[in-house]
C-alpha positions as CSV (number, residue, x, y, z in Angstrom):
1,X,-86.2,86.7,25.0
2,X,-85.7,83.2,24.2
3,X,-82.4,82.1,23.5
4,X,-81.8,79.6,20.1
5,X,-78.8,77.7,20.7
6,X,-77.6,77.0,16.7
7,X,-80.4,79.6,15.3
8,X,-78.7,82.3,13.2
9,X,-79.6,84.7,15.8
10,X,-82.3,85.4,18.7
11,X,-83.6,89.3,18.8
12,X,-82.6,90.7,22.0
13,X,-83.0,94.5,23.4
14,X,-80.2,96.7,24.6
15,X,-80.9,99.4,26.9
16,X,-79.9,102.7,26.2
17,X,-80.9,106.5,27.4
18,X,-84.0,107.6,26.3
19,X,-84.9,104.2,25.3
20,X,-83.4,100.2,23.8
21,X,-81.1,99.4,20.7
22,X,-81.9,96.1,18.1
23,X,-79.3,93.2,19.4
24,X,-78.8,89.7,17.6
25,X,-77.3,86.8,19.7
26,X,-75.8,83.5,17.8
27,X,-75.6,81.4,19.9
28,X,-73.5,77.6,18.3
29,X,-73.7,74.0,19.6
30,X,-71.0,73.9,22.6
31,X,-69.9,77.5,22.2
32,X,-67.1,78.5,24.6
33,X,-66.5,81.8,23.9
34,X,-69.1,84.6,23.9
35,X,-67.7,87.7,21.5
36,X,-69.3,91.3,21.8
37,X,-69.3,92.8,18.4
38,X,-69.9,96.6,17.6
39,X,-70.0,97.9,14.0
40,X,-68.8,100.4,12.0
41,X,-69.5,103.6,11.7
42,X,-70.6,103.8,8.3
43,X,-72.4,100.2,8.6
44,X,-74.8,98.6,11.0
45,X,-74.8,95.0,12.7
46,X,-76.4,93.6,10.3
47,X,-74.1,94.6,7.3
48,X,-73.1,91.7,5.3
49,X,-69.4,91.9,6.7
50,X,-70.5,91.2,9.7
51,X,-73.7,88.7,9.2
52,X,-70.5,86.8,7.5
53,X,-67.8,87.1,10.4
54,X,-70.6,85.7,12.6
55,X,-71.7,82.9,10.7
56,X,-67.8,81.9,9.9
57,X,-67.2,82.4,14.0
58,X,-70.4,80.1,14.7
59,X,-68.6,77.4,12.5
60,X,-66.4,77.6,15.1
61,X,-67.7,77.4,18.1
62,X,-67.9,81.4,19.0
63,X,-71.1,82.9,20.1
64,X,-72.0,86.3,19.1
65,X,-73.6,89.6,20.2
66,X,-74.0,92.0,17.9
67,X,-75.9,95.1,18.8
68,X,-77.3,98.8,16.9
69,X,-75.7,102.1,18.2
70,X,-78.5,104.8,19.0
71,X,-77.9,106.8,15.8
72,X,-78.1,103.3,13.4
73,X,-81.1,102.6,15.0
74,X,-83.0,105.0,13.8
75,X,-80.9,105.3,10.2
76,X,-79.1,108.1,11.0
77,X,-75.7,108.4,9.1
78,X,-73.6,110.7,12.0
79,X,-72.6,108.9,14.7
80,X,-74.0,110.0,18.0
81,X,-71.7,111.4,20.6
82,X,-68.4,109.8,22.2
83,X,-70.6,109.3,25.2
84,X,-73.8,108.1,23.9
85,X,-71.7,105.5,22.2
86,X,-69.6,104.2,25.1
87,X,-72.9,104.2,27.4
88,X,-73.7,102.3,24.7
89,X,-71.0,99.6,24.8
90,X,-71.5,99.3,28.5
91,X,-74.8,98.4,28.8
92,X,-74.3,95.7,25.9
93,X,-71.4,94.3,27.6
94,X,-74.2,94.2,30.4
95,X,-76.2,92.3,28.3
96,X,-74.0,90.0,27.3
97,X,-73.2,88.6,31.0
98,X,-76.7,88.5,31.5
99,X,-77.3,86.4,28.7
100,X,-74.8,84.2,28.5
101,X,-72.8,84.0,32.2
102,X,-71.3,80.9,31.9
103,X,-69.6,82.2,28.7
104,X,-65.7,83.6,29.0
105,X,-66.7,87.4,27.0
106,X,-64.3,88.9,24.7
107,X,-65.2,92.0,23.1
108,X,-64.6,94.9,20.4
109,X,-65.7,94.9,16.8
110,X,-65.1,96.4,13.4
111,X,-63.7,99.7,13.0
112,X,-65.6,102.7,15.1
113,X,-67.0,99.6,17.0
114,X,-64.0,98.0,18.4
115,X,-62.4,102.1,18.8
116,X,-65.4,102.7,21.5
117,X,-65.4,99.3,23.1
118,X,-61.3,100.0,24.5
119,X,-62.4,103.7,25.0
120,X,-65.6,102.6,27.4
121,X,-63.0,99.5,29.0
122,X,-60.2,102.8,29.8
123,X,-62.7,105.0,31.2
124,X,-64.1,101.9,33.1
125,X,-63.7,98.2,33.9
126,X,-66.6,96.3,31.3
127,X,-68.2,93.7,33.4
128,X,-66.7,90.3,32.7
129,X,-64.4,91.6,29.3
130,X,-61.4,89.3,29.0
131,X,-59.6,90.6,26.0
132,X,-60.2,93.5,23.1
133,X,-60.9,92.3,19.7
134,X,-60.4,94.9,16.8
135,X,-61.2,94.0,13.5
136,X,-59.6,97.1,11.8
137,X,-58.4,99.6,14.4
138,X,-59.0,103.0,12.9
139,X,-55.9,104.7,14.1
140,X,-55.9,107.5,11.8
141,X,-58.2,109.2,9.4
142,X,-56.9,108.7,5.6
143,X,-53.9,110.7,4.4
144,X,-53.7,112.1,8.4
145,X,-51.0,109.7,9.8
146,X,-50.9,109.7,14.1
147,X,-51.0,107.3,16.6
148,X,-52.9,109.5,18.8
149,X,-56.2,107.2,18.6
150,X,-54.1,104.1,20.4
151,X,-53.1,106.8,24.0
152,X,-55.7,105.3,25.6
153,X,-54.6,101.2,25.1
154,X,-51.6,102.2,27.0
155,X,-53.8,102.3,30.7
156,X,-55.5,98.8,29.4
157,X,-54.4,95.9,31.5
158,X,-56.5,93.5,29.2
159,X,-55.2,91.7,26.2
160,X,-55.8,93.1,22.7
161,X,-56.0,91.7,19.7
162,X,-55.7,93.8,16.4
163,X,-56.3,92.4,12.8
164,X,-55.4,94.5,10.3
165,X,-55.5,94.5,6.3
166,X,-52.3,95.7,4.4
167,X,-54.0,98.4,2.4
168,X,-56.2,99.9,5.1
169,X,-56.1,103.8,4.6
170,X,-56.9,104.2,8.5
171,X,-54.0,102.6,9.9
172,X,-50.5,102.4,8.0
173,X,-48.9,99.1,8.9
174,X,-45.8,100.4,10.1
175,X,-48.0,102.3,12.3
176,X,-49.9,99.7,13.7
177,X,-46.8,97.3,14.0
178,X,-44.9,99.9,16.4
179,X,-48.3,100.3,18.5
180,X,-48.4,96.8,18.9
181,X,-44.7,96.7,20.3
182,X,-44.9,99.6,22.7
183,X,-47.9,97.5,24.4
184,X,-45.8,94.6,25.0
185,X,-47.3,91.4,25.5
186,X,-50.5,92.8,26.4
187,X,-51.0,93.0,22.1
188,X,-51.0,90.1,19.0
189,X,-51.0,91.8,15.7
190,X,-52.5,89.6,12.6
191,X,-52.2,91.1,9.2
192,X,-54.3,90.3,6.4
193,X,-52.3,90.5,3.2
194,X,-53.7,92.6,0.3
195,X,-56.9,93.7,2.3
196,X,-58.1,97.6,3.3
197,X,-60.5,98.7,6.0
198,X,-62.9,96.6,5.3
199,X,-61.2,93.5,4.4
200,X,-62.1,94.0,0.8
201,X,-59.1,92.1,-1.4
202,X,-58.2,93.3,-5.1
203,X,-58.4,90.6,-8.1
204,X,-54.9,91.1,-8.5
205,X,-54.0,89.7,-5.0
206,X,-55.1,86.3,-6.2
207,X,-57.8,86.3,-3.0
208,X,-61.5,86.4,-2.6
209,X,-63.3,87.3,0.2
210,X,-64.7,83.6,0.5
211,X,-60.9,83.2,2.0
212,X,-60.2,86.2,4.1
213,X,-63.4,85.7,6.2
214,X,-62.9,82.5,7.5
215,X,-59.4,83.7,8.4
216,X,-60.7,86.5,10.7
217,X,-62.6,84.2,12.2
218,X,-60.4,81.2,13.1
219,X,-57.7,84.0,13.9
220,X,-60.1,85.8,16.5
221,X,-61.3,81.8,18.1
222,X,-57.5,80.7,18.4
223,X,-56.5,83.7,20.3
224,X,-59.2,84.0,22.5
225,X,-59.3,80.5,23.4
226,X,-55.7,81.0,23.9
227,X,-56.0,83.8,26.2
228,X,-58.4,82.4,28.3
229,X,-55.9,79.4,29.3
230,X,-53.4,82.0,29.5
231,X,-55.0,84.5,32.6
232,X,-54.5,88.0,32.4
233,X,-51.6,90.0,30.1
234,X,-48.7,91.4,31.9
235,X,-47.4,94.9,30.6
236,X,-44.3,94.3,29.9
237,X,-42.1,92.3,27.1
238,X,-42.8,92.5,23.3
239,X,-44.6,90.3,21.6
240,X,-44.6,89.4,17.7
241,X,-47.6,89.1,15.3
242,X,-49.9,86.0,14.8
């Protein structure tokens, strides 16, 4: 593969049992910060939420990898199993070292995407992962409230951070708030007022989604440039939101 420094994004190959998963890698003018970006489960990398998080985080100097699950790749709508999907995240976090070394990694992604990247980083260090980006934890299905889905984050010594809408369905604020707390400074919470799962705003909230996506975006480069000066989270001590 040949790698485009400012091109939209350079096909790369990811591989996976029984054969390699689609990957794009964006690659900006003096990027600093190399993010590993799974999506959804109802969506695919190249969903427009995503093609637009990427080009927003390129404005800002924030490299991306974006890569297929198995089950996306061939246009399957089910998800494949926990374990193809964290074998999955491994070898893309793989991928993404190989490609871009000199690059600090951060990883996660939207939704079921971010969900499997802290599952495969608690069953197993990620090669060169510096922090956990979620863009939407899903910590409970709708109308089902538990916390269950965050057990795991509790074993994670790397920092996390969680961006949440106001009206998402899969993770009541309150919820996510006390989450955020019990893993001390290890956690930064940033809510987006008036969005849901997917970041979609209402009319009546007086935004667009012209406005919340560059917000994501400088929201997930100012924390992990942040972190990286800072060294590794401690587990102790709360910490408030962004």
């Amino acid at each position: 593969m040949t790698k485009a420094r400012g091109a939209p994004g350079a096909p790369v190959r990811v591989p996976v049992p029984g054969g390699e998963v689609s990957g794009l890698l964006r690659v900006p003018e003096h990027a600093d910060i190399l993010f590993l970006l799974g999506h959804g489960a109802g969506t695919g990398m190249r969903h427009p939420f995503l093609d637009a998080v990427a080009e927003a985080l390129a404005d800002r100097g924030v490299a991306t990898l974006r890569y297929a699950f198995p089950y996306a790749e061939i246009g399957r709508r089910r998800p494949d199993s926990r374990s193809v999907l964290l074998r999955t995240v491994r070898e893309a976090a793989r991928v993404a070292g190989d490609l871009e070394p000199e690059l600090p990694l951060i990883a996660g992604g939207k939704s079921m995407g971010g969900r499997m990247t802290s599952l495969a980083a608690a069953d197993e260090t990620l090669p060169g992962v510096r922090g956990l980006v979620f863009l939407g934890f899903p910590l409970h299905r709708p109308k089902d409230p538990s916390d269950a889905r965050a057990d795991h984050l509790h074993g994670l010594d790397l920092p996390m951070l969680f961006v949440q809408g106001t009206r998402d369905r899969l993770a009541g604020l309150e919820r996510i708030r006390r989450v955020c707390r019990d893993l001390g400074e290890r956690a930064t919470l940033h809510v987006v007022e008036a969005a849901d799962h997917g970041f979609g705003v209402t009319k009546s909230s007086g935004r667009t989604p012209g406005e919340v996506i560059p917000e994501l975006a400088a929201v997930v480069a100012a924390w992990a440039r942040g972190r990286m000066d800072r060294g590794p989270a401690r587990r102790t001590g709360p910490r408030g939101e962004a």
